[in-house]
N, C-alpha and C positions, 0 to 999 in steps of 0.2 A: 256316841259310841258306847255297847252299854260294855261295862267294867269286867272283865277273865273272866270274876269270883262267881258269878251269874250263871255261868253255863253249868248244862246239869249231864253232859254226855261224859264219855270215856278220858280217865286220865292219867298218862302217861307220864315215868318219872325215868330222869336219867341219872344215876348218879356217879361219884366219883369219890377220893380219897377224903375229901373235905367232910365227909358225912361221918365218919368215923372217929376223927380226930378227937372229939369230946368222951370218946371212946376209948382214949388212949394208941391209937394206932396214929402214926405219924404220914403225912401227905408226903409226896413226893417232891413237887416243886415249889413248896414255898420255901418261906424263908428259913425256915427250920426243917423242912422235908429232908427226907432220907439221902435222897443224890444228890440236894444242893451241901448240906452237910459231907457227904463222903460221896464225891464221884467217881469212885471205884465201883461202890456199890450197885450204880447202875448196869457195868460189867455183868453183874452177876443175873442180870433181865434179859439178856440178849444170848439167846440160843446159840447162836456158831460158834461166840466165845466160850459159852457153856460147855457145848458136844468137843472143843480142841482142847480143853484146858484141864489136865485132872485138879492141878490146885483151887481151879476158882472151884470146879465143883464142891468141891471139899468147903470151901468157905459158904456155897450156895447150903449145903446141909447144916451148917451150925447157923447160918441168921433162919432157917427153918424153923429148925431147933428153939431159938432162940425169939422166932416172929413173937410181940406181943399180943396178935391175935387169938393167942393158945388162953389169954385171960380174959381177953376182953369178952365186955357187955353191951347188948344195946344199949343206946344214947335217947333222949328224950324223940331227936328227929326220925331217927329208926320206928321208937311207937308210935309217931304221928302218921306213917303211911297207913300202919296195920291201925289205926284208929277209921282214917278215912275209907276205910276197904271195909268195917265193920260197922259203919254208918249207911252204907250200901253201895257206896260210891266203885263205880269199876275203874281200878285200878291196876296198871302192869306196869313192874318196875323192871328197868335196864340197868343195869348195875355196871360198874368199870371194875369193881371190889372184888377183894379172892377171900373177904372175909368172913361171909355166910351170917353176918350179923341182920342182914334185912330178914331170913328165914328164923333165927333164933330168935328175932322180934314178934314172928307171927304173921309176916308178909308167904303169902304163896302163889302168886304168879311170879315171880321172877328170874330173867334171863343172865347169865352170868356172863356176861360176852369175853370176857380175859378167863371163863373157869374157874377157879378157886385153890386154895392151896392143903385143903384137907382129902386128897387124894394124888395116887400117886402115879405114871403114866412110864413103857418103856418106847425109847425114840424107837426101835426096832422089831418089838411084835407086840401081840396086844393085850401083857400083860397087866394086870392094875392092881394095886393094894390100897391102904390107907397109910394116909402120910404119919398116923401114929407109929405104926408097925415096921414101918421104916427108918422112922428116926428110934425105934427099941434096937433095929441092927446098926444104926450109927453108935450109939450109947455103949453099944458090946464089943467096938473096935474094928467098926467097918467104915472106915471115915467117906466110903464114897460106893456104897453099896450096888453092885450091879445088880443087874436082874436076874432072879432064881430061874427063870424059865431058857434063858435063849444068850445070858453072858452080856446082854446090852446095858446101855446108860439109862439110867433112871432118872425123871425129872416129876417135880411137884405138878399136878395135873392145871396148870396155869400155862394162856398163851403168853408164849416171850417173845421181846423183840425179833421180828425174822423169820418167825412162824405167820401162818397163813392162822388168821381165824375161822371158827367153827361153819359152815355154812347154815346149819340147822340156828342155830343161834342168831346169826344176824338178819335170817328171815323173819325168825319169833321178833327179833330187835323191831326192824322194819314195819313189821305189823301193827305193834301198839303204839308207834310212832306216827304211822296210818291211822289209827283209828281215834287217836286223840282227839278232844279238844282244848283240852286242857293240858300244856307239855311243861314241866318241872324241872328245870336244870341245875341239880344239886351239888356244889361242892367240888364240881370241876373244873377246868381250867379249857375244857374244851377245845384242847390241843392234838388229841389224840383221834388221827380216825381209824377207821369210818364210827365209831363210837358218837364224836363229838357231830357227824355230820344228821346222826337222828334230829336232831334240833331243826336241819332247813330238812328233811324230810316232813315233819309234823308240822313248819310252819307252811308247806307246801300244802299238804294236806286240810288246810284252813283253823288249824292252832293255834291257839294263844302261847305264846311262849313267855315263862317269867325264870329268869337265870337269878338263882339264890348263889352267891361267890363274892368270897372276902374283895378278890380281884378281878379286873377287867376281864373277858373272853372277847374270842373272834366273834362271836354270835350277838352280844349285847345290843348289835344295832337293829337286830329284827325280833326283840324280848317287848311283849307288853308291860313287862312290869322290870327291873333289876332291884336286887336286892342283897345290902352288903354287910344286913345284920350279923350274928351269929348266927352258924344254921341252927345250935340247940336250940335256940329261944326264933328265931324266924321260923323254919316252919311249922312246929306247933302253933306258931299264929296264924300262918297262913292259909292252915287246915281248920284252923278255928272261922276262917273267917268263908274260905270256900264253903263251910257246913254252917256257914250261919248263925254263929255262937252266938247267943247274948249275953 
């Protein structure tokens, strides 16, 4: 059977909060993630509770506020896609991330399937700003800023629990998951769909699948490869080794 690292077509990456964390941004379900730490804060993911609640809102604008993604930098793993896309390698990454750390790397195919959090969206018309500009009117005493246009609620331009995702999104998703041969399972937990379900689309599609993850996934059993390195030092090697480093 000859080895993933061999094939030379299109290759697809999926990833998730694990890719970050070396980046200073914390995952969500491990062991030190954000909701197993403080399960409130999941609360503040889940749109109905969002739209009924003006409190959580208000708490939803200071961890904004407060997200450390406002510092963060890419991570070693982050330069290694933009390394193998600048080798010639076609590459299109899926992302779970709202943290635009794969474009600040130098990655530019990538589909944001949850959106991101540096924009800002109203539930009620089709107002948009930037999530700076909004938390400058949280800052000035507006702990829960409606929208200038039309009096509605404001949310960070990220899908929340309970919202319907993008449809433009999960076709672009779907595609590079099609068109794989090579599918990358970064840093997720692969609990979340249809996000985690890219995995048996690409291995449908006749991929190699290699899940990079501290911990076990639902997927592991149909991965040519698992890997339970660190992703900073795994896959910079892995990309060393797909391009043939000597």
């Amino acid at each position: 059977m000859t080895d993933w690292r061999a094939r030379k077509g299109p290759i697809g990456v999926l990833t998730g909060a694990g890719i970050s964390t070396d980046s200073g941004i914390p995952d969500f379900r491990g062991p030190r993630g954000v909701w197993t730490k403080d399960p409130i804060a999941e609360l503040l993911s889940t749109y109905q509770n969002y739209v009924a609640d003006p409190d959580l809102r208000v708490r939803a604008w200071l961890a904004r506020r407060d997200n450390p993604a406002w510092q963060a930098t890419p991570n070693p793993a982050h330069r290694a896609l933009v390394r193998l896309a600048e080798a010639g390698r076609q590459v299109g990454i899926i992302t779970q991330n709202i943290d635009r750390l794969h474009q600040r790397a130098g990655s530019d195919d990538v589909v944001e399937i949850h959106g991101n959090m540096f924009e800002v969206v109203c539930i009620d018309c089709e107002f948009t700003d930037s999530m700076a500009a909004t938390l400058q009117r949280v800052a000035a005493g507006e702990p829960d800023p409606a929208c200038p246009d039309c009096g509605g609620i404001l949310k960070a331009g990220v899908v929340m629990f309970g919202q319907q995702l993008d449809t433009a999104a999960i076709r672009a998703a779907v595609q590079i998951a099609e068109n794989a041969e090579i599918f990358l399972a970064v840093g997720t937990s692969l609990q979340v769909e249809p996000a985690a379900s890219m995995c048996a689309v690409a291995v449908d599609a006749g991929a190699d699948l290699v899940v990079v993850n501290n911990e076990p996934t639902p997927y592991d059993e149909y991965a040519a490869e698992i890997v339970r390195d660190p992703i900073g030092e795994a896959l910079p090697r892995l990309v060393s080794e797909i391009l043939g480093d000597r």
